[in-house]
C-alpha positions, 0 to 999 in steps of 0.5 A: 134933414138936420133942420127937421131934426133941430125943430123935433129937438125943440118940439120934444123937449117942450113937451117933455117940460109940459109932461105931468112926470116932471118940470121942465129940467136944464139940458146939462153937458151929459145931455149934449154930448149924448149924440157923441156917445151914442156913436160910439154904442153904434160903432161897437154893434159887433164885436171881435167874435161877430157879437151883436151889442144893442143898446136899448132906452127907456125913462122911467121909476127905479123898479122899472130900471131893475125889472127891465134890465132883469128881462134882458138880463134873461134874454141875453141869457138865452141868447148866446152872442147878443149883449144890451146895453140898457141906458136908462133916464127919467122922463124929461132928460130921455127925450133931451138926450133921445132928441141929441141922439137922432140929431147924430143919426145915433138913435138906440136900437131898442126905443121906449116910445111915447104917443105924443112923440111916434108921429114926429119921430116917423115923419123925421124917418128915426122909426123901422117900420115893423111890417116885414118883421111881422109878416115874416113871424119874427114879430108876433102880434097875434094876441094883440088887439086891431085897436091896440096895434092901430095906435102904433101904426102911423100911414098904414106902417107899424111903427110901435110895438104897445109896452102896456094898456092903459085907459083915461081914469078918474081915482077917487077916495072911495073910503071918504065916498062910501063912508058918506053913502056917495056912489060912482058910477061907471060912464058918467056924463059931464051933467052925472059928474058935476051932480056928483062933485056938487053931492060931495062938496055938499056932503063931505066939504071935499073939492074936486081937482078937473085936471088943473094945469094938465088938461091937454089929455082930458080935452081931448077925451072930452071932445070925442064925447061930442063927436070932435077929433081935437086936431085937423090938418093944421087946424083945431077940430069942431068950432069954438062952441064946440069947447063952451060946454069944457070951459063952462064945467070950470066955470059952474064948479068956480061959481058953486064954491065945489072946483079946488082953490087954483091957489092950492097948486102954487107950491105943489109939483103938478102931476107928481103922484105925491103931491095931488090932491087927492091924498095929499093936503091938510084939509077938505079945503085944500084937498079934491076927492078925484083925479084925472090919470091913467089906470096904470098909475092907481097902484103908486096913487095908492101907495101914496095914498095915507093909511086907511084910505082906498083908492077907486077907479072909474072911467072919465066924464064926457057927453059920451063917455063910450065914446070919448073912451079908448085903450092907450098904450102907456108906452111903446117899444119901437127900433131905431131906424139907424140900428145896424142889427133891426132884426136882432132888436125886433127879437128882443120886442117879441120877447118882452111882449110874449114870452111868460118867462120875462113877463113873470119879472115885468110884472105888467110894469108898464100896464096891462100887458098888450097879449091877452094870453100874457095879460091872462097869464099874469093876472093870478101873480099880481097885487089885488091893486094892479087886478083891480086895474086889469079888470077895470082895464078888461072889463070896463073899458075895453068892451065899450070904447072906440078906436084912440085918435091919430098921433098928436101932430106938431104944434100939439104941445103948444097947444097944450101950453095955451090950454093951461094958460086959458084955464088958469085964467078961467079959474082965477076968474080973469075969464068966464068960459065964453071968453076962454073957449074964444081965447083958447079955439082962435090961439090954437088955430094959429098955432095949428096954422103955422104948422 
């Protein structure tokens, strides 16, 4: 176990570094000694008065920080005898310190979890499966969609409980379009796109950024269109003609003057809101009038976005975007497999997910609310930014997407590390596509072998 446990330290930090949150960051002493401390939370679940004390974990902004801790302010409150402690870090130093906690069998009760991750900690037996907790009313997940719960439930166990919906997105600058009488629409294919980017370039000198040095997610979306689920049992999915047509829409756009310079990141932060090209350069040349995100993070694109300028949102290119489109929980809420109160913890996940008094603080925070009947509820309390993405979210994507793949499996971040690689050498010209979709198919199938 401790070897499994070591290898998921590695996997998570890894990943953890790849993420478009943040760079990779140096583990510090207050990392290491996480485990330490950890024990200590455990050992005090209870305290003199037969008390129950959780301890509840999660990364992300400092408004979230504050809501979060407002809800459980709230449901202590109303809970007489139950104390959390809230432990909050940014993305790269929660999963270091999450990593150094499971390897002390001293995981938090209460875990904010991401997709990527639920696979690896499930199989190294750090997740409660949640099915009793269901069956028994203590978790209600009545107004949660089939496709929403699917998406935390690894071998017929539900292991995560959907914090917030939300769906591949392509934001674009809809003032500099609309002012240019350039339209977008909803489901384009990948030949609509490239037309699209081409009309654009011609028309405004606007480049377009396809996801640079972050396209782990887009692939994936890009290949369901064509029928291709990324990963297979220690292989890659599909055959390497499979992945021509991704590398050859770099290719097309490199060659026609209309993909962004590659060069223009080498001072940027890849996937810091501020800093994308979208809304952030000094010229055309240096600008892209898209960008590939997630629909919860059009409100901060939007903040950061420079006055004048509103942002749009549409749903990503492929083959068959209907079929390439799913519902993604932005994050979920699981139980730590070694809390001593799993049941008391479980209660904290149902309020947070249903009950309107602490939804009125998080405020669809973390996405679109999984209950429709809380997602419903909020909508009229919202930003006119964050109803657009509820009805984007509710009416775009929900009626015309399919079931969200399988966990990503070890190895996946790796993978996605060769992927970016491949592709900065395809837009530097090093590589034509063929070459790069020979490079990156046969590289990840030896890293998917060796898993």
């Amino acid at each position: 176990m401790k070897k499994k446990i070591a290898l998921l330290m590695a996997a998570v930090m890894a990943a953890a570094s790849l993420s478009g949150c943040g760079g990779s960051e140096k583990v510090t002493t207050e990392d290491t000694t996480a485990g330490s401390a950890a024990d200590t939370t455990q050992a005090v679940t209870e305290g003199e008065n037969g008390d129950v004390k959780l301890t509840m974990s999660w990364w992300g902004n400092q408004v979230r920080n504050e809501k979060t801790q407002a809800a459980l302010d709230l449901y202590t409150g109303q809970n007489p005898g139950t104390e959390i402690e809230g432990q909050f870090s940014e993305w790269s130093d929660y999963w270091n310190k999450l990593a150094t906690s499971a390897a002390g069998q001293a995981i938090p009760d209460i875990v904010q979890m991401d997709y990527s991750f639920i696979d690896q900690y499930v199989k190294n037996g750090l997740l409660e499966d949640l099915t009793p907790y269901i069956k028994d009313g203590t978790l209600d997940v009545s107004d949660i969609s089939e496709n929403t719960m699917a998406s935390g439930t690894v071998n017929g166990g539900v292991y995560a409980i959907c914090a917030g919906i939300n769906a591949p997105s392509l934001l674009y600058n809809k003032t500099l379009l609309d002012k240019n009488g350039i339209t977008v629409k909803d489901y384009m294919t990948t030949d609509e796109f490239i037309d699209l980017c081409r009309e654009v370039y011609q028309k405004t000198g606007y480049k377009t950024n396809i996801a640079y040095y972050n396209a782990g997610a887009y692939l994936d979306y890009f290949m369901r269109g064509s029928d291709v689920v990324l990963y297979g049992d220690k292989k890659m999915g599909g055959e390497e003609k499979d992945y021509l047509p991704f590398f050859q829409m770099y290719e097309t756009g490199i060659k026609e003057g209309w993909f962004i310079d590659p060069g223009v990141f080498a001072e940027l932060s890849i996937g810091s809101v501020e800093q994308e090209p979208l809304v952030y350069g000094s010229s055309p040349e240096t600008m892209s009038w898209c960008a590939f995100y997630n629909s919860n993070q059009l409100t901060a694109m939007q903040k950061a976005a420079p006055e004048g300028m509103e942002i749009g949102i549409t749903t990503w290119p492929s083959a068959d975007p209907k079929k390439s489109g799913y519902l993604k929980s932005s994050q979920f809420f699981s139980v730590g497999a070694h809390s001593k109160n799993p049941e008391e913890a479980v209660k904290v996940i149902n309020f947070l997910t249903n009950s309107s008094d602490a939804n009125n603080i998080l405020l669809g925070e973390r996405g679109v609310p999984a209950s429709s009947v809380i997602a419903k509820e909020l909508a009229p309390k919202m930003s006119d930014v964050d109803q657009k993405v509820i009805k984007f979210v509710n009416e775009v994507v929900t009626p015309n997407c399919s079931p969200i793949n399988p966990p990503q499996p070890d190895g996946a971040s790796e993978v996605s590390n060769l992927l970016n690689q491949v592709q900065e050498q395809l837009c530097y010209g090093v590589y034509d596509a063929k070459t790069a979709a020979e490079e990156f198919y046969n590289g990840a199938n030896s890293i998917m072998s060796k898993k």
